[in-house]
C-alpha positions, -999 to +999 in steps of 0.1 A: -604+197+369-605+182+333-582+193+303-591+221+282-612+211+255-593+225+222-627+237+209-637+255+241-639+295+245-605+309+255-608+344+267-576+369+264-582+399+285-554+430+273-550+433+238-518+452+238-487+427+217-489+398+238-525+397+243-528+397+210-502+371+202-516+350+225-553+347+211-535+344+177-522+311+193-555+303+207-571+304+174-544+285+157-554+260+180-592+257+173-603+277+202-630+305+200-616+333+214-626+362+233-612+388+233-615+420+259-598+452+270-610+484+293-600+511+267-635+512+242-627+501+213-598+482+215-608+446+217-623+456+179-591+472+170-572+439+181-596+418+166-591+434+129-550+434+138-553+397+145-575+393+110-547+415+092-516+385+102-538+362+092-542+375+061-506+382+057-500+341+067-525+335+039-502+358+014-472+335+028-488+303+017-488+292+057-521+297+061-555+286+034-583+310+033-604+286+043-584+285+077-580+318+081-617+327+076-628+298+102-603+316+127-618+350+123-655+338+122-642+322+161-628+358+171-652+382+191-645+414+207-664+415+239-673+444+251-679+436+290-663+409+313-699+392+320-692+377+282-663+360+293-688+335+315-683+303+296-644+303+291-625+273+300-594+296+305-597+334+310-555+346+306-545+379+315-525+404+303-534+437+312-509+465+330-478+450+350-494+463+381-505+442+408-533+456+418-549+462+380-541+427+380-559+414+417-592+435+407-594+420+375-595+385+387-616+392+415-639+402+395-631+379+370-639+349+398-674+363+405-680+354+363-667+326+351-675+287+364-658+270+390-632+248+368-620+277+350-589+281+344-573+316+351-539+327+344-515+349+341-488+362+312-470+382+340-432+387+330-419+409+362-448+405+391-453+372+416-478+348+405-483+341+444-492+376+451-513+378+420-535+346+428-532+363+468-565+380+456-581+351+448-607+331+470-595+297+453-560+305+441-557+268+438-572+274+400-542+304+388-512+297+372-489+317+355-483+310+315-456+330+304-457+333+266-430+353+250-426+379+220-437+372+195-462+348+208-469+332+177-436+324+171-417+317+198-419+284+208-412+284+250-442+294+273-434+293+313-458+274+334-453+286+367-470+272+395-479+302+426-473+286+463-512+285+460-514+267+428-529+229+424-508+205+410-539+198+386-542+233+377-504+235+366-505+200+349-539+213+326-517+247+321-489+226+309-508+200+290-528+229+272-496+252+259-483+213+242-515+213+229-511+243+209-482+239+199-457+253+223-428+243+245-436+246+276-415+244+310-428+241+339-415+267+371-417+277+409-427+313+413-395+325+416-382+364+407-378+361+368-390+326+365-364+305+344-352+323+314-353+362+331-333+347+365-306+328+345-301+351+317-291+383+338-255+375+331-258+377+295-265+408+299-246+419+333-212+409+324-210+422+288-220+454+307-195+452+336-169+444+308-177+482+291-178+502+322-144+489+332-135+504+300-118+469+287-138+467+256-166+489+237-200+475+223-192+462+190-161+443+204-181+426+233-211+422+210-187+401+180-169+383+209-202+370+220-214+361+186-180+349+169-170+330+205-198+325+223-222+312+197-247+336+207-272+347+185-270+380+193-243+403+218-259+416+246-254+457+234-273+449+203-304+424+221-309+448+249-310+478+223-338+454+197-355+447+231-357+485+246-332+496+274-357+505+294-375+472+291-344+452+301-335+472+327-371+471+345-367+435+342-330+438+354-345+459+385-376+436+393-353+409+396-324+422+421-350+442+441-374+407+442-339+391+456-340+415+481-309+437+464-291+409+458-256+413+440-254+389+415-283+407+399-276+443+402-282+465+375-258+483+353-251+519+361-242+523+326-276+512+313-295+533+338-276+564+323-286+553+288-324+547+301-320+583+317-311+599+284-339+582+266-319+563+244-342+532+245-326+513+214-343+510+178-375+524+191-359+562+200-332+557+172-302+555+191-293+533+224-261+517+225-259+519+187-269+546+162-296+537+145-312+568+128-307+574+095-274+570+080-259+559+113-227+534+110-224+504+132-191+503+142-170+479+138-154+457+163-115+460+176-097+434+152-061+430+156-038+435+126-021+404+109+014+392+123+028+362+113+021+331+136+047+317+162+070+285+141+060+262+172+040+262+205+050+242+231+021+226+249+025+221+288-006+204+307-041+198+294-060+226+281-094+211+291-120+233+273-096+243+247-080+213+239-095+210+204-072+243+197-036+216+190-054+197+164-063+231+148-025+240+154-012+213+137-033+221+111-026+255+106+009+241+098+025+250+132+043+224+152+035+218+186+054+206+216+040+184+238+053+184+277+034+168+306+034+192+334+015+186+366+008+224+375-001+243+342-024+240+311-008+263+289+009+271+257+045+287+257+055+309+228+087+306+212+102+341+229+093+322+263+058+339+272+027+319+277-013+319+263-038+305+286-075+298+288-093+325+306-097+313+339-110+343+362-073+357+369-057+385+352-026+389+334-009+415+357-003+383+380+022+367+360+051+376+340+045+376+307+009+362+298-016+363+277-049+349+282-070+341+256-112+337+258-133+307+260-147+296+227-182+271+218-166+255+193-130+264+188-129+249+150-163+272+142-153+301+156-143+330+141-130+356+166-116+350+199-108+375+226-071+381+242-064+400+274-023+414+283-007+434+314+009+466+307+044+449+311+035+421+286+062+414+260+047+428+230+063+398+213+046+375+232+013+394+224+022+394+187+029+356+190-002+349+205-021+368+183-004+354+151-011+320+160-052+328+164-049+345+131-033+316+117-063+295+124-087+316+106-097+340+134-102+376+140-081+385+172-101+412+197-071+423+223-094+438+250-084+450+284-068+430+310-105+420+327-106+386+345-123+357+331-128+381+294-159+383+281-170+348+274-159+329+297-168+351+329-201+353+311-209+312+310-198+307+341-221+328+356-252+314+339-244+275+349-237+287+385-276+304+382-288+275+368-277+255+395-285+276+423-320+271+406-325+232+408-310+232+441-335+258+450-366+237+438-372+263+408-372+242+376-358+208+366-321+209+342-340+195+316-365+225+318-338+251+323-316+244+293-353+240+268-360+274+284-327+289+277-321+272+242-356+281+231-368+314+253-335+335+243-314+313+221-287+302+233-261+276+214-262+253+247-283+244+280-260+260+308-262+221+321-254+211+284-226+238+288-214+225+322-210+192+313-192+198+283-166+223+302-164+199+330-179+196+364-153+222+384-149+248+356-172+270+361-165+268+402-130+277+393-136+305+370-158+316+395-138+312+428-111+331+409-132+361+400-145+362+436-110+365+450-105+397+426-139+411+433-154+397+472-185+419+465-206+386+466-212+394+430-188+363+418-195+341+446-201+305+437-230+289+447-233+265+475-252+242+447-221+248+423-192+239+452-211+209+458-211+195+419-178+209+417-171+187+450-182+156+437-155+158+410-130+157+434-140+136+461-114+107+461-121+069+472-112+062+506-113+097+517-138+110+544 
């Protein structure tokens, strides 16, 4: 098979969002593009939708009308399959049923020539059992663009079992072509960026229905911590509940009901009610008319601690003494073999989040993992019952005196950020080991497909190799559902770290 030739018939059958998108892109790209749909009619109506953005991109100055006239006079509404004959690539993206899907191609195979592309835009479904339906499934590959096509930069090539290597390689070659990012996959449940980002979601979740923090406070952590874009209460409410949680579903029940991907009974009940997010008005948030976002927990001001003293290295959050000093508080330096901690002057301690909880120890306060300590602007603390509520106002003094917000949240283990991380590099390694994508591909996928501040490799190399195995190993022993279980791909690059010369 040959590459795509950028001024060959491109053929988009659905014309619902993404098929629309998608042609959008093909004509950007030079391609005449077909465009076809079951429902009468609605090929035409897409057609004059797609004309309508153009004509907005003209009003933007990001488009000439010169351009934008060439790309309509290359769009046609077909109105039967049999005009599709000529198309180098034929993508689908009809109904998210496999066997609407298998007919279509069939019959789809009986049309077009024999070096054809044909693909899918399938977000949920197996490209395997798709291309199952096909006498040369050799020729189908999954391209999975995502909302809005246009703009969004990363487009999964997934290769089926079935699927040439050529095939995947013109698949790839063709989404650079137009413009895109694209990374290339194993058919796996979720591909890249749905089987790595259940977490984001998941944990933020878990965190809520163990009543340690509401929406707004998880959702601010996440953003003010984390360095996410968004917090997971307000994505999943802009994406639809009951769009996440299909995808949420599809996943664990593709894994065979696997744990680590087990949907939130908390989100089901929200799906149940109808509250869908912005579409219905009200999901987690209110957003009808007049409704109030509330606000997050934020701690009231206390004066900081005069001194800290520092005992051990704090690893991840070692960048927080230079901010100390700083601030104008002294710090204490004292090398200790067994802890990575900092003691308050009335004798209680603040450490990192590190999948243990504060009930363990006498008089601790654990504080949340951070993306950039110096940038952030809130951070997370967690406290026992029985915790001095000096050492609590301490340790929440001396995060205000650095310029944060302070979120005291339930005593959870591993808090919000850092259980949340960890989870998503122990996916992504599970998923190289497993043959899925390459670490290269998975961090593009996950900076670009849902914007993240880091790769989850570019994440575990910064937190060190055994972090997230630690973090990890430590939630497991408080929760051996399997749900927290480190990977066998994680112990092993957590391993490595350790392994000493001389020893077997």
């Amino acid at each position: 098979m040959t590459a795509l030739d950028l001024a060959g018939p491109v053929a988009v059958v659905g014309t619902g969002t993404m098929g629309q998108g998608i042609a959008q892109v093909a004509l950007a790209a030079g391609h005449p593009v077909r465009l076809y749909d079951t429902a009468p009619g609605r090929a035409r109506a897409a057609a004059e939708a797609i004309g309508t953005r153009l004509d907005r991109l003209v009003e933007k100055d990001r488009l000439t009308g010169a351009e934008r006239d060439a790309a309509r006079a290359r769009l046609h509404p077909a109105e039967s399959l049999a005009e599709l004959a000529d198309s180098g690539l034929v993508l689908e993206a009809v109904l998210e049923r496999l066997d609407v899907k298998q007919q279509l191609l069939r019959e789809l195979e009986d049309i077009v020539a024999d070096d054809c592309l044909l693909a899918t835009n399938t977000s949920s479904l197996s490209v395997t059992a798709i291309g199952g339906a096909l006498r040369n499934p050799g020729r189908f590959v999954g391209l999975h663009f995502f909302n809005p096509a246009p703009l969004l930069p990363l487009v999964e090539v997934v290769s089926g079992f079935a699927t040439d290597v050529t095939s995947a390689t013109r698949a790839y070659e063709l989404a650079r072509a137009w413009g895109k990012t694209p990374v290339a996959c194993a058919d796996t449940p979720g591909f890249i960026v749905n089987r790595i980002a259940r977490p984001f979601y998941a944990e933020a979740f878990a965190v809520h229905e163990a009543q340690a923090a509401d929406p707004a406070t998880v959702d601010a952590v996440l953003r003010e911590s984390g360095g996410f874009r968004m917090g997971a209460f307000e994505l999943t409410d802009l994406i639809g509940q009951d769009v996440n949680e299909s995808v949420t579903r599809s996943v664990w029940e593709a894994f065979f009901q696997d744990v680590r991907f087990t949907p939130s009974l908390a989100q089901r009940r929200l799906v149940e009610s109808g509250r869908l997010g912005r579409k219905t008005g009200h999901g987690w948030y209110d957003h009808g008319a007049g409704g109030e976002r509330p606000e997050p927990h934020t701690a009231e001001k206390v004066p900081p601690p005069a001194y800290v003293v520092a005992e051990g290295d704090l690893g991840p959050a070692a960048e927080l003494l230079a901010l100390i000093r700083e601030a104008g508080i002294q710090v204490r330096e004292e090398e200790e073999d067994h802890g990575t901690r900092l003691v308050l002057p009335g004798g209680g301690q603040l450490a990192l989040a590190d999948g243990q909880t504060a009930v363990e120890f006498r008089d601790v306060v654990y504080f949340d993992l951070a993306l950039d300590y110096r940038r952030a602007t809130r951070i997370a603390l967690s406290h026992a019952q029985d915790t001095q509520t000096r050492t609590l106002a301490e340790a929440t003094g001396l995060f205000q005196a650095l310029g944060k917000d302070v979120s005291v949240i339930g005593d959870v283990p591993g808090l919000i950020v850092a259980r949340t991380v960890a989870r998503i590099i122990d996916l992504a390694h599970d998923a190289v080991a497993k043959g899925v994508a390459t670490e290269e591909d998975i961090d593009t996928a996950m900076r670009q497909g849902v914007n993240y501040p880091l790769g989850p490799f570019e994440w575990s190399r910064r937190l060190g190799r055994s972090w997230a195995y630690d973090v990890l190993d430590d939630l497991h022993m408080r929760d051996p559902s399997g749900r927290y279980a480190p990977s066998l791909a994680l112990y092993r690059h957590a391993y490595a770290s350790e392994k000493r010369e001389g020893t077997p």
